[in-house]
C-alpha positions in Angstrom: -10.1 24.3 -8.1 -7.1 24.5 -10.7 -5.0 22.1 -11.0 -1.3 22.4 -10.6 1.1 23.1 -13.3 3.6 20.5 -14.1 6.0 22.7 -14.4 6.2 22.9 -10.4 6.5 19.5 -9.9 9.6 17.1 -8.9 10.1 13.4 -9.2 12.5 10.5 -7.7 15.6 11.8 -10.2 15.1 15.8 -10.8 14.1 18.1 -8.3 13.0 21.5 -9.8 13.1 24.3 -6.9 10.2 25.6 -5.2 9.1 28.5 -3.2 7.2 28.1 -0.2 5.9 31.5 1.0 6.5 32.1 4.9 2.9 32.7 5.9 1.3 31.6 9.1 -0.4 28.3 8.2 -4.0 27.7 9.0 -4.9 24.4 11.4 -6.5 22.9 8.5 -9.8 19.8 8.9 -9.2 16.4 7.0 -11.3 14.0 6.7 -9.4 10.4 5.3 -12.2 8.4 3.7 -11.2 4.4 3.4 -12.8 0.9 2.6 -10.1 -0.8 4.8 -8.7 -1.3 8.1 -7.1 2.2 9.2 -4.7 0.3 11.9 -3.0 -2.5 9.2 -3.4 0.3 5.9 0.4 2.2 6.4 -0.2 4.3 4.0 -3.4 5.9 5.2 -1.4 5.7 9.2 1.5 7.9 7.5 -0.8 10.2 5.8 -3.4 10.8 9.1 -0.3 10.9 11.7 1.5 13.3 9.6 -1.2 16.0 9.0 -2.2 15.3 13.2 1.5 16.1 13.9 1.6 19.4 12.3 -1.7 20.2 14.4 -4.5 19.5 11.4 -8.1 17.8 12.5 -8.0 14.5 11.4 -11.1 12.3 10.9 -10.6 8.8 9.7 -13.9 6.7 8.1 -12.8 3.2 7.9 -13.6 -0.5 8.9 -14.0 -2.4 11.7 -12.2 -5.9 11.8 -13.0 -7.3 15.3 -16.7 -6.4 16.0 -15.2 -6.2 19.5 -13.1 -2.9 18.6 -15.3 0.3 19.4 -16.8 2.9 16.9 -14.7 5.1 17.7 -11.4 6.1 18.9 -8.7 8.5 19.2 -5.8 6.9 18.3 -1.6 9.5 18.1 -4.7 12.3 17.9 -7.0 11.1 15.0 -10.3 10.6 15.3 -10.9 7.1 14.2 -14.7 6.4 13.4 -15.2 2.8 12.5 -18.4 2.5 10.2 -19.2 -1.0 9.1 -17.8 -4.7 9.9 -15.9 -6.5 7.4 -14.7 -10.1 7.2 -12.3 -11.1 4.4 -14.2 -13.1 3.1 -15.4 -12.9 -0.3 -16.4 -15.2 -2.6 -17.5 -13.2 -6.3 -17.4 -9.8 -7.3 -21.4 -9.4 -6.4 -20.5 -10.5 -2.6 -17.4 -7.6 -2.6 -19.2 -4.8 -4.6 -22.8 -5.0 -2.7 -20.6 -4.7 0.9 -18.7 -1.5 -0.8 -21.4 -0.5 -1.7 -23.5 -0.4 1.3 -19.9 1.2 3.0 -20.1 4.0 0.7 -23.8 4.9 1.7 -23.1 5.0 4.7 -20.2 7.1 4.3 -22.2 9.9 2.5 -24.4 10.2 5.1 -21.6 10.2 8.0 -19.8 12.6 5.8 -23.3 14.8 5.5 -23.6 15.0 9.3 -20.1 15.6 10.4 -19.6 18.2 7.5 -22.6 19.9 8.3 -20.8 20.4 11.9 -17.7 21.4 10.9 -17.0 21.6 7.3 -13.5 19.8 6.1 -11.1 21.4 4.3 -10.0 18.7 2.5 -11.7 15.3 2.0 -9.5 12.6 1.4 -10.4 9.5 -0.6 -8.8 6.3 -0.8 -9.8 3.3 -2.8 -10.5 0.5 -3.2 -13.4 1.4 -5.1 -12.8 4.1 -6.9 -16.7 5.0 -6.7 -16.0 5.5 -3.4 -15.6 9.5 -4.1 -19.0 9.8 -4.7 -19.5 9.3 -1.1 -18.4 13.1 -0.5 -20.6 14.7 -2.9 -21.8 16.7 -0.4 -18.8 18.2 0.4 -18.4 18.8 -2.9 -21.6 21.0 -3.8 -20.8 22.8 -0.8 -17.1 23.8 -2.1 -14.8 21.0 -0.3 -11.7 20.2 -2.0 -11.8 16.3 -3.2 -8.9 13.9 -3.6 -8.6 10.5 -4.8 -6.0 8.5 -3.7 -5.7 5.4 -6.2 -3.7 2.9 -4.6 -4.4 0.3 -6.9 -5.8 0.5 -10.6 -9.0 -0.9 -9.8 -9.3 -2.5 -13.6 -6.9 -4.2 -13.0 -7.1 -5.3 -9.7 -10.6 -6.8 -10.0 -9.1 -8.1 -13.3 -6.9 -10.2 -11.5 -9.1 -10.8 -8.3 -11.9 -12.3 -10.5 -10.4 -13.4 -13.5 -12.0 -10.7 -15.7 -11.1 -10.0 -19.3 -9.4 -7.2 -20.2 -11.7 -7.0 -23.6 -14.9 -7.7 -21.5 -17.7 -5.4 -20.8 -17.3 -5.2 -16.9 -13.5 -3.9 -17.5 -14.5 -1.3 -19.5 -17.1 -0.1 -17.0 -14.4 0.0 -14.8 -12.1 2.2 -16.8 -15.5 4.4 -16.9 -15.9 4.6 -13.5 -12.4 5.3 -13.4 -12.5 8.4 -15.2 -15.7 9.6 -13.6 -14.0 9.3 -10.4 -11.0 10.7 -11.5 -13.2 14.1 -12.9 -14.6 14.3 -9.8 -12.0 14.8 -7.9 -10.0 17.9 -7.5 -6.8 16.0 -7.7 -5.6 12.5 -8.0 -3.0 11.0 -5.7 -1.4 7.5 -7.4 0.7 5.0 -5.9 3.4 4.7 -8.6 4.8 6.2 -11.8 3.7 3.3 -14.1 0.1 3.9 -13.4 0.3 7.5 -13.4 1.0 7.6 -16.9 -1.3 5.3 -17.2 -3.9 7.0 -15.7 -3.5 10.6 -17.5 -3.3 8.6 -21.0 -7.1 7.0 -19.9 -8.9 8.6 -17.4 -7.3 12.1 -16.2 -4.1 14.1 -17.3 -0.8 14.7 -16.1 -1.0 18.0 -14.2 -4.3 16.3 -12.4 -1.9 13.3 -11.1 0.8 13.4 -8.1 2.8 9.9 -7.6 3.0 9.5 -3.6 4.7 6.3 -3.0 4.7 4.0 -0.3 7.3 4.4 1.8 8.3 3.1 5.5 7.8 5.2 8.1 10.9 5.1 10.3 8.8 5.9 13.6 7.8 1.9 13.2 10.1 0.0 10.9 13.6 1.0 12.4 16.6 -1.5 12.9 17.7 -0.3 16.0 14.7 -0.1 17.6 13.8 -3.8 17.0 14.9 -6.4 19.3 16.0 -9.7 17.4 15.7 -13.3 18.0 17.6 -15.1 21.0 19.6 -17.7 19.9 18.0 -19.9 18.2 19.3 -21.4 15.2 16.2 -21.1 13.0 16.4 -19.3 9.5 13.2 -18.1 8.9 11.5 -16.7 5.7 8.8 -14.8 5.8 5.7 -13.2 3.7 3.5 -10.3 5.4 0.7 -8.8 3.1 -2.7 -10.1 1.6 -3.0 -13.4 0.2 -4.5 -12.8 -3.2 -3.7 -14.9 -6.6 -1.1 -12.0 -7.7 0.7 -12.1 -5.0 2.3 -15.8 -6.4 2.6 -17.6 -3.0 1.8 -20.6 -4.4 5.1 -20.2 -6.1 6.9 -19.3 -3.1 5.4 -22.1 -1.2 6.1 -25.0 -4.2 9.6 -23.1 -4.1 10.0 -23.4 -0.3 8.8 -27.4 0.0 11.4 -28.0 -3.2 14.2 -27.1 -0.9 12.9 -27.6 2.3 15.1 -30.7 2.9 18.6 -29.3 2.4 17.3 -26.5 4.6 16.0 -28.2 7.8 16.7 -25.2 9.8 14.4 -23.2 7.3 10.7 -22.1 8.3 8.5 -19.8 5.9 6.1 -17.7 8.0 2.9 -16.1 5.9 1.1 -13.3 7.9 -2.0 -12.1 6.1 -5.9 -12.9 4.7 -7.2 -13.0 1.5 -9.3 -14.7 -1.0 -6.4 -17.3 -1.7 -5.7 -18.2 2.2 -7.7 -21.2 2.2 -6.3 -22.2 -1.1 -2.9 -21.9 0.2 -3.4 -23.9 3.2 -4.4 -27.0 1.6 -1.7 -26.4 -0.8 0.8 -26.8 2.4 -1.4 -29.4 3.3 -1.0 -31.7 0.2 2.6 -30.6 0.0 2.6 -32.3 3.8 4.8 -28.4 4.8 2.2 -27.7 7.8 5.4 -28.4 10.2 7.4 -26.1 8.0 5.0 -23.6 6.9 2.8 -21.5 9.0 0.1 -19.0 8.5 -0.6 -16.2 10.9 -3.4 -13.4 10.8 -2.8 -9.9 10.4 -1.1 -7.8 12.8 -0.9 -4.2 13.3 2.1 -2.1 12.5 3.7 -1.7 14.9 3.6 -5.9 15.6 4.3 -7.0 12.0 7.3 -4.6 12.4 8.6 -7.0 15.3 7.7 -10.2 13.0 10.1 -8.5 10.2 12.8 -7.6 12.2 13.1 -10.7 12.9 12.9 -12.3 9.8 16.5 -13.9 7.8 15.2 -13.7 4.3 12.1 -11.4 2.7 9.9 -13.1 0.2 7.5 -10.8 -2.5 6.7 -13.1 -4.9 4.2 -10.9 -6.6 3.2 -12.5 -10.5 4.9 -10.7 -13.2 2.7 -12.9 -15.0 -0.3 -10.6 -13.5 -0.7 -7.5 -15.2 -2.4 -6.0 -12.3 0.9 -7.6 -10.2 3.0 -6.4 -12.6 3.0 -3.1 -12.0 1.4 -3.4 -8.3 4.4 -1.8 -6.4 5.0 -3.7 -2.4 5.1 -1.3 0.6 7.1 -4.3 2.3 10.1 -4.2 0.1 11.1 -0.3 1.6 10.2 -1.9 5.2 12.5 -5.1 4.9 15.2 -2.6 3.6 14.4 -0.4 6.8 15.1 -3.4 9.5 18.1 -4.4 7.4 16.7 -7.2 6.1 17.6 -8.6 2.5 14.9 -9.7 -0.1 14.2 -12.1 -2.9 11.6 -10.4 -5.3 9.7 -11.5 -8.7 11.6 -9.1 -11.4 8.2 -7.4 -12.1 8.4 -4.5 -14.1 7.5 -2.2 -11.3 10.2 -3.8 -9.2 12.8 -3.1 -12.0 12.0 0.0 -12.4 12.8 1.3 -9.1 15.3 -1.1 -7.2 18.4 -2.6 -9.1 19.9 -6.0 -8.4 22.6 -4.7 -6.2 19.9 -4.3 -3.3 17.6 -7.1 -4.2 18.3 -10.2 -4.8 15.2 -11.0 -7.9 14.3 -14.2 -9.8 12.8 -14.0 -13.2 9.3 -15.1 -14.7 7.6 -16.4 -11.7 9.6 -19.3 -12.4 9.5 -21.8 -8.5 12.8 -23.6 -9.3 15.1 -20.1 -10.1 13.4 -19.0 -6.4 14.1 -22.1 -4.9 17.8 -21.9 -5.9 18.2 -18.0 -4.7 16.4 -18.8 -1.7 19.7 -21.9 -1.1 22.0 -18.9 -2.8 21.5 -16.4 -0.2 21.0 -19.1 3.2 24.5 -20.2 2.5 25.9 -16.9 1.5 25.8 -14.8 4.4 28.2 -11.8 3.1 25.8 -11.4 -0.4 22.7 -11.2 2.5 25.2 -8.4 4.0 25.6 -6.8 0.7 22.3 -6.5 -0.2 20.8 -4.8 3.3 23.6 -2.5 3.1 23.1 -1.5 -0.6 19.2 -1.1 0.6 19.8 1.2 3.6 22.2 3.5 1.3 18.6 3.4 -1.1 16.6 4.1 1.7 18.5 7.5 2.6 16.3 9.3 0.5 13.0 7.0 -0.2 11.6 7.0 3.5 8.3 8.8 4.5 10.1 11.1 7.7 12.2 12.2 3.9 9.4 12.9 1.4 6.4 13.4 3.3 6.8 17.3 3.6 5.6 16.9 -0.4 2.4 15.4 0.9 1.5 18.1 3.6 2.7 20.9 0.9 0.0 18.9 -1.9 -2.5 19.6 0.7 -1.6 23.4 1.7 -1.5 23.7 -2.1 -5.0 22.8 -2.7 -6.0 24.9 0.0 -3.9 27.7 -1.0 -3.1 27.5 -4.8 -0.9 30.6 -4.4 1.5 28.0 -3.0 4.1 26.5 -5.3 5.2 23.2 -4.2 7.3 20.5 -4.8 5.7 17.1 -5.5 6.4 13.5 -6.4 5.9 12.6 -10.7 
């Protein structure tokens, strides 16, 4: 299938126009393919609901967390089919690529039967990996339409998850099966604009590539929907997302316990797993913060939501120090901003190259005492909190998924129909 000129594309700062013709539009069958938890994974959620709203078949091939959850369910009409256990936890790259790779097999032949049934229009990949594609190569020989959406650069992320070199052999193979994947696929969906050209300059090209953001999705995160706290007189920080190296919160956490007496009031709530979570807790526990500090599982959407709304102060302390973290652009940030609540951020570059610092309040070069003093800053400075939520929700105006996902479902018409000119994200 061709891919689609650049010259029909948009990004965040220029929109070119587009013509949509006004034909009757087919019910369309998706299938989202994902190594992750389809309830906790927002993107994916925005991406299924969206298409089921419209009236498209949508089959979701994903994880299981609790072997307690069933195999399947129907959950806002998508068919979720839960394929293999997972528990977070890790320990080497062998441990983490033998249970992907046992998910993908299993994949290819779930995707085999159901296809064979009913044959998708579209099958959607995610990854992490991104050898995952491989797992609809049946689809493929039989004419389906492939994308891979890339929401991380795997090279870098397993760079930064096991310490790999960037000069070492096992990188490189990555980058390899980067740009296999990436040929596979009929197009490629990526998370950000930094890795997009990134990606076209290794692995693909530019009219290949579509940026979709993350964005909030106003049906969950939405300030007036939320009820908040009673009143209490607790000022509470708080951390949702995984608990990896890159995501610094050992820096927020030394940052937090440097303070933690002049702010007695103060509590710093981490919701996540990840390889670092044990790590982390015995941090806290050396730093004697177990009273202070608190670590809570993952929730659902729709819950975490709740937990934010009800949060004083945001914390991403992602490594700009990481050059998979770096560029590794939060999903949380946009939601904060939704429930009107301010943020302290690492200046990464990805950070700075979409948020200024009139709506987010950043410290520079992972550095735990310049945190540590912004996190005092904005406690006692309740009009710059005010500032920066309201700055934020005049941002969020135009960044939210009910206001850019029509250039998702027009990607996918587009593939179907490559009559269709469309507007898209660069």
């Amino acid at each position: 299938m061709s891919s689609i000129p650049s010259s029909k594309l948009m990004n965040d700062h220029h929109t070119i126009s587009a013509h949509v013709p006004s034909l009757q539009r087919q019910k369309l069958r998706i299938c989202m393919l994902a190594y992750a938890f389809y309830e906790t994974d927002t993107r994916i959620l925005q991406y299924a609901a969206s298409l089921a709203e419209r009236g498209d078949i949508v089959d979701v091939i994903a994880l299981k967390r609790d072997p307690g959850l069933p195999d399947f369910e129907q959950l806002d009409g998508v068919n979720l089919y839960r394929i293999q256990d997972r528990i977070l936890n890790e320990k080497g790259i062998l441990s983490y690529v033998s249970r992907i790779t046992r998910f993908a097999l299993r994949s290819a032949l779930f995707l085999f039967r159901k296809y064979n049934e009913h044959p998708y229009d579209v099958i959607h990949v995610h990854n992490v990996p991104d050898f995952l594609v491989f797992s609809a190569i049946y689809p493929k020989l039989r004419g389906g339409c492939i994308v891979l959406d890339i929401h991380d650069l795997l090279p870098e992320f397993y760079a930064s998850k096991f310490n790999i070199s960037h000069n070492s052999l096992l990188f490189k193979a990555l980058v390899f099966s980067e740009r296999c994947s990436a040929a596979f696929a009929n197009h490629v969906i990526i998370a950000n604009h930094l890795w997009r050209h990134r990606l076209a300059s290794r692995s693909s090209s530019a009219e290949k590539c579509s940026v979709v953001r993350n964005r909030p999705d106003l049906s969950i995160f939405t300030k007036q929907e939320i009820n908040k706290r009673g009143n209490d007189q607790k000022f509470i920080l708080t951390y949702p997302g995984s608990l990896n190296w890159h995501q610094g919160l050992d820096v927020a956490i030394r940052a937090f316990a440097s303070i933690s007496d002049r702010i007695p009031e103060a509590e710093f709530h981490i919701y996540g797993e990840g390889s670092a979570k044990t790590s982390l807790i015995a941090m806290v526990d050396e730093l004697a913060m177990a009273d202070r500090i608190f670590f809570h599982n993952f929730l659902p959407s729709r819950d975490i939501a709740q937990v934010m709304a009800n949060t004083d102060l945001a914390i991403e302390p992602k490594r700009s120090n990481s050059a998979f973290g770096n560029e590794a652009l939060s999903t949380k940030i946009l939601e904060f901003m939704s429930l009107g609540v301010p943020v302290i951020a690492s200046k990464t570059k990805i950070h700075a190259y979409y948020y200024n610092d009139s709506i987010i309040q950043y410290y520079d070069n992972d550095d735990e005492f310049q945190l540590a003093e912004q996190i005092l800053r904005l406690k006692n400075n309740p009009e710059l909190r005010r500032s920066l939520a309201e700055n934020a929700k005049r941002y969020l105006e135009d960044n939210t998924w009910d206001a850019r996902k029509h250039e998702y479902l027009q990607l996918i018409d587009s593939l179907i129909n490559p009559d269709l000119q469309i507007a898209l994200v660069l």
